[in-house]
N, C-alpha and C positions, 0 to 999 in steps of 0.2 A: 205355247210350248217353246214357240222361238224363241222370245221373248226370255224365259227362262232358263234356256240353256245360253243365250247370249247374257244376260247377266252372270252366270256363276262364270263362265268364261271371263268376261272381265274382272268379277275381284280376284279368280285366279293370275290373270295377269298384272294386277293390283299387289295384291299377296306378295308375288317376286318381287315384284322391282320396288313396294314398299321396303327398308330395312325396318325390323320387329329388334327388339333389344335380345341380344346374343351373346352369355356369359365365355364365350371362348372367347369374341374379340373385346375385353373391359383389358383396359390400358391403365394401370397405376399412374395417378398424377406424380409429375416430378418435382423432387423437393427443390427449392431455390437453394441455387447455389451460393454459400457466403461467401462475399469477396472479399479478398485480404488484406486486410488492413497495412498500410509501412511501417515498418518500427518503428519512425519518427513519431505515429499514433499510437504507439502502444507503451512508449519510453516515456518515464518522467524525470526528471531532478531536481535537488531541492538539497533542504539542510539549512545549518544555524549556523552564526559565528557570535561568540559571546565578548565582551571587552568589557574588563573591571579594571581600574587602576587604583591606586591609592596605597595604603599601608597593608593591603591585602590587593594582591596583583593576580588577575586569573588572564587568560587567551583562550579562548576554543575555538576551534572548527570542528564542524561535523557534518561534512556533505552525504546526501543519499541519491541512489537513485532506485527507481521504482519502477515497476511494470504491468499495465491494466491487463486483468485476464481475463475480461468482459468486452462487451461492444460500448455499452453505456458507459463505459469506465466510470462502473461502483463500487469494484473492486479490484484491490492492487496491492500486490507485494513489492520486496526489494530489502536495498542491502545498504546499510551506512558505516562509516569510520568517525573515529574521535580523536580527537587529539584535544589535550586541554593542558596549560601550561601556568601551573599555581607556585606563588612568592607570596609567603609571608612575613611581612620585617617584624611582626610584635616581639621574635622570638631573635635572642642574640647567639650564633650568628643565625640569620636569616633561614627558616626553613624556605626550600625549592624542589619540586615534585613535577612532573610531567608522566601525566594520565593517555594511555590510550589506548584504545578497545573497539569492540563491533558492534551491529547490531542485524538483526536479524528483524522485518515489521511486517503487518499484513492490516491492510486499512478497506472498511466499508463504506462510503455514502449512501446512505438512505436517503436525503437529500443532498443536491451539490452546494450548500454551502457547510453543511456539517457532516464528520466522520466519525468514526467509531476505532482507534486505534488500539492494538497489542502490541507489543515487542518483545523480546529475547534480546538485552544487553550487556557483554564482557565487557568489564573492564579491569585495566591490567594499572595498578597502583603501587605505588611504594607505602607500607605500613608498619609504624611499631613493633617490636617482636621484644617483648618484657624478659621472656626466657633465654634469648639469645643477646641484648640489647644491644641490636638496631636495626635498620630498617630493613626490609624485606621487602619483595615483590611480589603479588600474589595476584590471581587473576580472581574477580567480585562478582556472582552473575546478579543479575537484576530481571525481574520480567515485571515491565511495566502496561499498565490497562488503564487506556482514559478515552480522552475525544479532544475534539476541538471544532474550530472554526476556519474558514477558507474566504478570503473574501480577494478578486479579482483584481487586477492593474488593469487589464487590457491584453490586447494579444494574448498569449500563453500564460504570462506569468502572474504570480499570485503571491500575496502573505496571508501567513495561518498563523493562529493563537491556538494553543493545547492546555490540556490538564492534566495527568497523568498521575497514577497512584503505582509504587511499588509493592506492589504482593505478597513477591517472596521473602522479603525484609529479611535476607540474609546478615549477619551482627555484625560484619563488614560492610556493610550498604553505606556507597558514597550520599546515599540517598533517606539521612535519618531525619527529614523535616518534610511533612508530608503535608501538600497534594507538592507535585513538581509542576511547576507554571513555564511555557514554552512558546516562545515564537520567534519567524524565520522568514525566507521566502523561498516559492517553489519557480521555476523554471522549466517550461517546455517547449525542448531545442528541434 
C-alpha cells in the first residue's frame, strides 16, 4: 500500500512540474519583418535617344524613370517625356515640327530577360487643319501594348529591344505603321 500511495504521490509531483500544452499560454508566431529596401533599389532609369539625318532630319529624347513595387523587381511603373525634333527638306520651304509629350508605363517580368510592357502616351504635335489651312496643335493619345527584351552590361545597367502595337489607333496616330520596334539603354543609379 506504500508502494502505491508513493507512486500516485510522485506522478502527482510529476503532473506539476511536467508543463501539459495550455491554450491560454499559445503565443502567435511573429511575422518577419520586411526590411526596407533604399530607394536607390527601388528607382530605375532609362529611355531612348533616336538620331536620323539626311533629307528627312528626326532628334529624339525620351528619358524614363521607373519604380519596382515588388521585392523581385517584376514589376514596375513610372513616368517618361519626349521630345522629338523632325525637318523635312523634300518639301519647299522645309516643313519643321517639334513633338513632345508623356508617357505614362507599367512593365512585368515573368522572366528577367523579358517584359510584358503597356503605356499611356500624349503627344502634343503640330498637324494640318484643311478647314482652317494650317497647322495646329493638338495633343494624339496613343496606348501602346507590347514586350521586349533586356539583356545586361554589367553593374546596373542594361539595353532593351521592344515591340509595341498601338491599340487605340486614334486617326491622328503619330503611329500609322505597325508593330513600333524600340531600343534604348536602362540605367540603375
Amino acid at each position: 500500500m506504500r508502494r502505491v500511495a508513493l507512486s500516485v504521490l510522485l506522478l502527482l509531483t510529476l503532473s506539476a512540474v511536467v508543463p501539459a500544452q495550455d491554450s491560454t499560454d499559445y503565443v502567435q508566431p511573429q511575422k518577419e519583418k520586411k526590411v526596407p529596401r533604399p530607394l536607390k533599389d527601388r528607382i530605375w532609369f532609362g529611355g531612348g535617344v533616336g538620331l536620323n539625318f539626311g533629307t528627312v532630319t528626326a532628334i529624339q529624347v525620351a528619358p524614363l524613370v521607373g519604380y519596382f513595387l515588388d521585392q523581385k523587381k517584376k514589376v514596375s511603373t513610372g513616368i517618361g517625356l519626349t521630345y522629338t525634333y523632325y525637318r523635312d527638306n523634300r518639301y519647299a520651304p522645309a516643313f519643321t515640327s517639334n513633338l513632345y509629350g508623356y508617357r505614362l508605363f507599367a512593365r512585368y517580368r515573368p522572366i528577367s530577360q523579358f517584359y510584358v510592357h503597356g503605356e499611356f502616351l500624349n503627344m502634343n504635335a503640330e498637324l494640318y487643319d484643311p478647314s482652317q489651312n494650317e497647322l495646329t496643335r493638338i495633343w494624339i493619345p496613343h496606348i501602346l501594348i507590347g514586350g521586349g527584351y533586356v539583356q545586361s552590361l554589367g553593374g546596373r545597367s542594361s539595353i532593351y529591344l521592344q515591340i509595341l502595337f498601338d491599340v487605340l489607333q486614334d486617326p491622328n496616330s503619330l503611329y500609322a505603321t505597325q508593330p513600333l520596334f524600340g531600343a534604348g539603354i536602362g540605367v540603375g543609379f
